[in-house]
ZABA-274780 format. One record per residue (C-alpha): residue number from 1; residue in one letter; x negated, y, z negated. Coordinates in steps of 0.1 Angstrom, whole numbers. Layout:
REM residues N
[NUM,'a',[X,Y,Z]] ...
//
This chain:
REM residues 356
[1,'x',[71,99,-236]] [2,'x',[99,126,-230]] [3,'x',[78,152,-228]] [4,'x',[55,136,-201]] [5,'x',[87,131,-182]] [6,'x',[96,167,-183]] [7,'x',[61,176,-171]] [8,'x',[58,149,-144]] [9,'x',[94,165,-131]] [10,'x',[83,200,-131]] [11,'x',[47,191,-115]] [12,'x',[68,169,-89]] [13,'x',[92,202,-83]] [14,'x',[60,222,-77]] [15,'x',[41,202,-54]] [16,'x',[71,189,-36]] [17,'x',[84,221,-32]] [18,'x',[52,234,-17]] [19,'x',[51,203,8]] [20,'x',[86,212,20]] [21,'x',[74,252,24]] [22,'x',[44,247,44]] [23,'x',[46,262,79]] [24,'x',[51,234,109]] [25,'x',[35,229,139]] [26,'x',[40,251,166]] [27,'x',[21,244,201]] [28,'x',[7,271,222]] [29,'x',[10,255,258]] [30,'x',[-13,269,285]] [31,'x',[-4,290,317]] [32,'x',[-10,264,344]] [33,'x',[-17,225,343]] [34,'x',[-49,219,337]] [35,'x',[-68,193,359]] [36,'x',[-88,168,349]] [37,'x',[-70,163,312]] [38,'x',[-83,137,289]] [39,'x',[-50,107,289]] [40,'x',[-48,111,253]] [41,'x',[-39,148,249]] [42,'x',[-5,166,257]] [43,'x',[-3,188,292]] [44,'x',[15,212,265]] [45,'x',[-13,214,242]] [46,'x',[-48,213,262]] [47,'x',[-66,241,272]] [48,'x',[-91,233,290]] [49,'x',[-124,250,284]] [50,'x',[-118,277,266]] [51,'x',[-140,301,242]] [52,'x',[-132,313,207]] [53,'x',[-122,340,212]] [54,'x',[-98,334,238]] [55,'x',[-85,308,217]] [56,'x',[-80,334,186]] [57,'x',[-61,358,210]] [58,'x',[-35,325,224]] [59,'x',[-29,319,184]] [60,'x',[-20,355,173]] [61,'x',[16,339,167]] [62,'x',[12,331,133]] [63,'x',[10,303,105]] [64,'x',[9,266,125]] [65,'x',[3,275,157]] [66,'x',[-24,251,176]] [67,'x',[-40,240,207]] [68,'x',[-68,220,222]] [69,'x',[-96,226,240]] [70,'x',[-127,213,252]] [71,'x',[-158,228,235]] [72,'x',[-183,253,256]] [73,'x',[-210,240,232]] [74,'x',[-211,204,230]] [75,'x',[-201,187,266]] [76,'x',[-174,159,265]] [77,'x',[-163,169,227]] [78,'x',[-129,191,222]] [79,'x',[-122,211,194]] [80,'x',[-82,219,175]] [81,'x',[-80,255,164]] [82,'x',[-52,260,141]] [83,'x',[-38,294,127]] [84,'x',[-32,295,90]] [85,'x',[-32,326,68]] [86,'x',[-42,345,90]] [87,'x',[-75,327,102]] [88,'x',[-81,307,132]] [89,'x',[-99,274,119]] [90,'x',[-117,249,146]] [91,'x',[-126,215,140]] [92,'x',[-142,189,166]] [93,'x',[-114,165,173]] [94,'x',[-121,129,176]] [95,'x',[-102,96,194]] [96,'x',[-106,57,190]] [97,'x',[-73,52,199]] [98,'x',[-60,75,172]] [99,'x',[-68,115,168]] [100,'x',[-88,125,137]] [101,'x',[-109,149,123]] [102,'x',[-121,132,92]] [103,'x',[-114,100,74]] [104,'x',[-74,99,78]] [105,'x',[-65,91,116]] [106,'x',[-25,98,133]] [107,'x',[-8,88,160]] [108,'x',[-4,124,179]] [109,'x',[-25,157,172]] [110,'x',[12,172,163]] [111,'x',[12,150,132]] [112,'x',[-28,156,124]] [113,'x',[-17,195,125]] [114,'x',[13,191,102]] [115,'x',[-9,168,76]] [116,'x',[-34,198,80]] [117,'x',[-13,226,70]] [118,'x',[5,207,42]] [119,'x',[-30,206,28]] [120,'x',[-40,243,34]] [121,'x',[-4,254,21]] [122,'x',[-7,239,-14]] [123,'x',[-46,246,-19]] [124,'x',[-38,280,-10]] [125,'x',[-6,281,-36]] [126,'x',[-20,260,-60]] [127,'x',[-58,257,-63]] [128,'x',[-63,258,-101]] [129,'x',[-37,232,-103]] [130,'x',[-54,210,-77]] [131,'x',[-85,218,-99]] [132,'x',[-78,209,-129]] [133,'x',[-57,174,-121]] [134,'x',[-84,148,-129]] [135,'x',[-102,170,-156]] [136,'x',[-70,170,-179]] [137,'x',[-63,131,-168]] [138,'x',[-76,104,-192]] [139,'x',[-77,69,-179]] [140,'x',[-69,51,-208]] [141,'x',[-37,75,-214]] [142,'x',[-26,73,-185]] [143,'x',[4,58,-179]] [144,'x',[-10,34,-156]] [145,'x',[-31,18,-180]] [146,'x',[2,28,-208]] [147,'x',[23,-4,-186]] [148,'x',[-9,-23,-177]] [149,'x',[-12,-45,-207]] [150,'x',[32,-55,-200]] [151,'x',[23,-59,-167]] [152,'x',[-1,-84,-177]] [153,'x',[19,-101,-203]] [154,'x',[50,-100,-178]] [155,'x',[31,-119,-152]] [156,'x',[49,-153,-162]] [157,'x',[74,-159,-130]] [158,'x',[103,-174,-155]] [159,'x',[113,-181,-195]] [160,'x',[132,-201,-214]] [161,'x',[165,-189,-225]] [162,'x',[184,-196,-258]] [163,'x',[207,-222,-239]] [164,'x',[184,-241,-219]] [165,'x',[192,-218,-189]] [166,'x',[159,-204,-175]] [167,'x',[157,-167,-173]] [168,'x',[142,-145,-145]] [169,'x',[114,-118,-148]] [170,'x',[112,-100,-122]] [171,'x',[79,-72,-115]] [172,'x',[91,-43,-102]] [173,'x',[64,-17,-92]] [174,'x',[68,16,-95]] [175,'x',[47,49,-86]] [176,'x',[31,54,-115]] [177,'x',[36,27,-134]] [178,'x',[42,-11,-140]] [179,'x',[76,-23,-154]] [180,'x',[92,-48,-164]] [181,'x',[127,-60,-153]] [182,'x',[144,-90,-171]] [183,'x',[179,-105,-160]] [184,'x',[190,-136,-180]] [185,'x',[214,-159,-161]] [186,'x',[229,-169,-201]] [187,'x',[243,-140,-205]] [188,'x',[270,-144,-172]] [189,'x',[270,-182,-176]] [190,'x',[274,-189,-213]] [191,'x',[309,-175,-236]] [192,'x',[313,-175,-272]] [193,'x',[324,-202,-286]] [194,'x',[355,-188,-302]] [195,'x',[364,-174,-278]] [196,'x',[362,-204,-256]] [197,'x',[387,-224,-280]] [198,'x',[417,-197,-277]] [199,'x',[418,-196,-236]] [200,'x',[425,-217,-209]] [201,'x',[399,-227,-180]] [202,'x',[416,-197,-154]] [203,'x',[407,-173,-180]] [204,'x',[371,-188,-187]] [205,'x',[368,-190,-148]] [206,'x',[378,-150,-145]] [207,'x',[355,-142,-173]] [208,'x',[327,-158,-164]] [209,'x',[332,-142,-128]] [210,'x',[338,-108,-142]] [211,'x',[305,-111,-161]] [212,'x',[291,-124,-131]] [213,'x',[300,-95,-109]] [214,'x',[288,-71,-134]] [215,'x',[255,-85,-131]] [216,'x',[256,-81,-90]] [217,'x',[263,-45,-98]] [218,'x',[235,-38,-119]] [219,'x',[214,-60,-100]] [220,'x',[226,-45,-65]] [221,'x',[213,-11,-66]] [222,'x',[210,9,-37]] [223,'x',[170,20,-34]] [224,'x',[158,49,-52]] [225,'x',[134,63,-26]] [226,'x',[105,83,-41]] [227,'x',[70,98,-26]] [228,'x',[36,92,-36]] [229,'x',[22,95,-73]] [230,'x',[-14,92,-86]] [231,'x',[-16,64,-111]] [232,'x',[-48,84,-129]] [233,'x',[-28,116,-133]] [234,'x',[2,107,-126]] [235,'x',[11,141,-102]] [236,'x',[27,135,-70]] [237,'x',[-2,130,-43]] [238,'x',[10,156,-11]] [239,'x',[3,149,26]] [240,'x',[20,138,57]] [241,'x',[4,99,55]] [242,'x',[-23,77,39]] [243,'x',[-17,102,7]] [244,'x',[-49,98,-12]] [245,'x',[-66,69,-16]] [246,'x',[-57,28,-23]] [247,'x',[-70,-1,-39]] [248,'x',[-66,-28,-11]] [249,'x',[-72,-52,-37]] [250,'x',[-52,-44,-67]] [251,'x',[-26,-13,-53]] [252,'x',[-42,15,-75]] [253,'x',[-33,45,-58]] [254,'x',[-51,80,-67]] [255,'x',[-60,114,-57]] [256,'x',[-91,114,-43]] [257,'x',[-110,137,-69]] [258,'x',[-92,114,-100]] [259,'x',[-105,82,-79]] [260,'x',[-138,93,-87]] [261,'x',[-131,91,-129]] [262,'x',[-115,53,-125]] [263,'x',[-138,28,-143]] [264,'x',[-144,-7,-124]] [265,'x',[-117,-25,-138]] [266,'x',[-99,-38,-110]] [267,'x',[-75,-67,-116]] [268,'x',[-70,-77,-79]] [269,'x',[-31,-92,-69]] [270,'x',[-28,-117,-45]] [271,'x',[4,-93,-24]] [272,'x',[-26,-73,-19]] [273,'x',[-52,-97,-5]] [274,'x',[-46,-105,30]] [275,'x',[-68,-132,37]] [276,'x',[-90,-157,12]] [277,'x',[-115,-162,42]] [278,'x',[-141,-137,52]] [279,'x',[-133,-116,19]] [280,'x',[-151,-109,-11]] [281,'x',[-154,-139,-32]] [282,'x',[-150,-120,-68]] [283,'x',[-114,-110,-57]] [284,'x',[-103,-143,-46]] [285,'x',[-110,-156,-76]] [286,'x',[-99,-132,-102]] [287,'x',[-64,-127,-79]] [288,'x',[-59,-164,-80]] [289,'x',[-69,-163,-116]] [290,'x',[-91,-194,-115]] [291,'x',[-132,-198,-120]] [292,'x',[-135,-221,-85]] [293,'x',[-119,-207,-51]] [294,'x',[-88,-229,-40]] [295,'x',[-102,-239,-8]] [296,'x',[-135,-252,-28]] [297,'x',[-110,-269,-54]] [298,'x',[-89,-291,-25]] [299,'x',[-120,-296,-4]] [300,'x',[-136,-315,-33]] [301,'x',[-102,-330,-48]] [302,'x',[-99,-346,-12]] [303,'x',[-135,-357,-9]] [304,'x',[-134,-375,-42]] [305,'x',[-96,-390,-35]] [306,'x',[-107,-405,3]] [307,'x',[-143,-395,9]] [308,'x',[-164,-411,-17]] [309,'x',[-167,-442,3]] [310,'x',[-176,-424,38]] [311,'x',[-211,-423,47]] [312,'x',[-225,-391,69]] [313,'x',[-195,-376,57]] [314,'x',[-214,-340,57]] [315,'x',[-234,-349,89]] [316,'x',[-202,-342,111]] [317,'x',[-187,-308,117]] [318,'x',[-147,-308,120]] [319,'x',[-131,-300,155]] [320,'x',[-130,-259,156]] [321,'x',[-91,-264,165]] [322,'x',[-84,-281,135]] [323,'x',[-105,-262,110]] [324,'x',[-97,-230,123]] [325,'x',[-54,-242,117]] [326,'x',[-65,-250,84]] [327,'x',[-81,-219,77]] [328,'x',[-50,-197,91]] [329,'x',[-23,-220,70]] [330,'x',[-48,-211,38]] [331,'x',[-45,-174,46]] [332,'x',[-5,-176,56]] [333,'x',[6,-198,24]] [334,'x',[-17,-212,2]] [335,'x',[4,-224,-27]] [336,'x',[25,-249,-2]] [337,'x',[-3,-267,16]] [338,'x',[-6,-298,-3]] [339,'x',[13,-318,25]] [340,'x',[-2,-301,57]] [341,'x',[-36,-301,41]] [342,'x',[-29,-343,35]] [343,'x',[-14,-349,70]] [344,'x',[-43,-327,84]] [345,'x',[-76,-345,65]] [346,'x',[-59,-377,76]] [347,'x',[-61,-365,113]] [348,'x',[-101,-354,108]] [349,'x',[-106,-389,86]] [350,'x',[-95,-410,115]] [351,'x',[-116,-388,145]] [352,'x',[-146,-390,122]] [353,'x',[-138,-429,120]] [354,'x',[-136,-432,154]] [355,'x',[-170,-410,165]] [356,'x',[-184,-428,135]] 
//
């Protein structure tokens, strides 16, 4: 494990290192204001129609200098040439509200060109690094999978301690791994018994707050701030935003070439799923660890509890208000519906009594 740690630091050194060197943005901004400019571009970085040559000469600056400008081939399209190692590189630029040029999207086409040349700058410095990251990776050494099976065990919110007093577990993700954080209230609450008979209550009083305010200290860290890691590889994944590629189910975060090598064995977390209705039924069910969806569950705990009785009970649709609160206090909190769900089922019993 030590020697992983020493190679995760000196890979994190390398790449970090090369994120921090890569040239920034500069913007080449034309000789007159341009009429007829697009809302969504900067007067300081639009062109115009311009060729590519023209556009090689403005960018003879060097490394990270850019502009915009609309395409002679393809009308109503606009193209961002960018200088980097010497090389002017176009690419047809895209908007829906945010600029992009292929999957990941930014607010400003400053931001696209600094996300660019962080990725040009380390596959240029360190392309057989880059090349080898998911070939040398093996899943199930990873240290992903290495804190999977504690994560798992860990789940459990809270324990028994050895005086009655419950104990806290508390998850604590990290970049690469799963961990597992354990504070036991015993240990500031509870003094030894010997020690208990030779001093007074003042003295128990200070102890037990001195233990107590150690625990705040250990407790109370200030955040440790750290970027981006692959959990196949376990390398730092570079870029300005949306580094790599996530789970939206489970968190798994990965290179995009060591993405490719994860099996299917996605253990989905409810933090992760935003909303029980409308998604995929497999993940509801394995993040809420049960066989039956809650909403099918409560539905048909309900119907047996005050609807066994009713006739045409399925031949009325609820009111669309009511139903779609429901569904919204399902998606917003779904372990601490039990008395909205009863006050609202008695509203829809007594308006299908009443149609009835």
């Amino acid at each position: 494990m030590y020697m992983i740690f020493l190679k995760l630091k000196k890979l994190e050194n390398l790449i970090y290192q090369l994120q921090l060197q890569a040239p920034q943005p500069i913007c080449i901004p034309p000789k007159h204001e341009i009429p007829n400019r697009p809302p969504q571009y900067d007067p300081k970085e639009f062109h115009g129609t311009l060729s590519r040559q023209e556009a090689d000469i403005l960018l003879q600056g060097g490394d990270g200098y850019y502009l915009v400008r609309k395409s002679e081939r393809a009308p109503d399209s606009f193209t961002l040439a960018i200088r980097f190692d010497n090389e002017t590189k176009n690419y047809k630029l895209y908007y829906d509200g945010q600029h992009f040029v292929g999957e990941k999207r930014f607010d400003s086409v400053y931001d696209l060109v600094a996300d660019g040349l962080i990725h040009f700058f380390i596959e240029l410095r360190a392309a057989d690094y880059i090349k080898t990251l998911s070939q040398e990776s093996n899943y199930e050494e990873s240290p992903y999978m290495a804190f999977k099976g504690r994560y798992m065990t860990g789940n459990s919110s809270r324990t028994e301690g050895a005086n009655g007093v419950a104990s806290e577990v508390r998850i604590v993700q990290f970049p690469f791994s799963y961990q597992i954080l354990s504070f036991q209230l015993e240990q500031c609450c509870a003094s030894d018994t010997t020690e208990q008979a030779n001093i007074n209550d003042d003295e128990i009083k200070l102890y037990n707050c001195k233990k107590l305010c150690e625990c705040f200290f250990v407790c109370s860290q200030v955040q440790n701030f750290v970027g981006h890691w692959c959990d196949f590889c376990a390398n730092f994944m570079w870029g300005l935003i949306a580094q790599g590629v996530k789970c939206q189910d489970c968190g798994f975060q990965a290179h995009k070439r060591c993405s490719e090598k994860v099996p299917n064995d996605c253990m989905p977390d409810m933090k992760y799923v935003k909303r029980i209705f409308g998604g995929d039924l497999t993940t509801v069910v394995k993040a809420q660890k049960s066989l039956i969806p809650i909403v099918v569950e409560k539905c048909v705990k309900e119907i047996e509890l005050r609807g066994m009785d009713q006739e045409g009970l399925y031949r009325l649709a609820g009111f669309h208000d009511d139903v779609e609160a429901l569904r919204m206090a399902f998606d917003k909190e779904m372990n601490g519906l039990n008395a909205r769900f009863m006050r609202l089922f008695k509203c829809l019993q007594t308006d299908f009594v009443r149609v009835g």
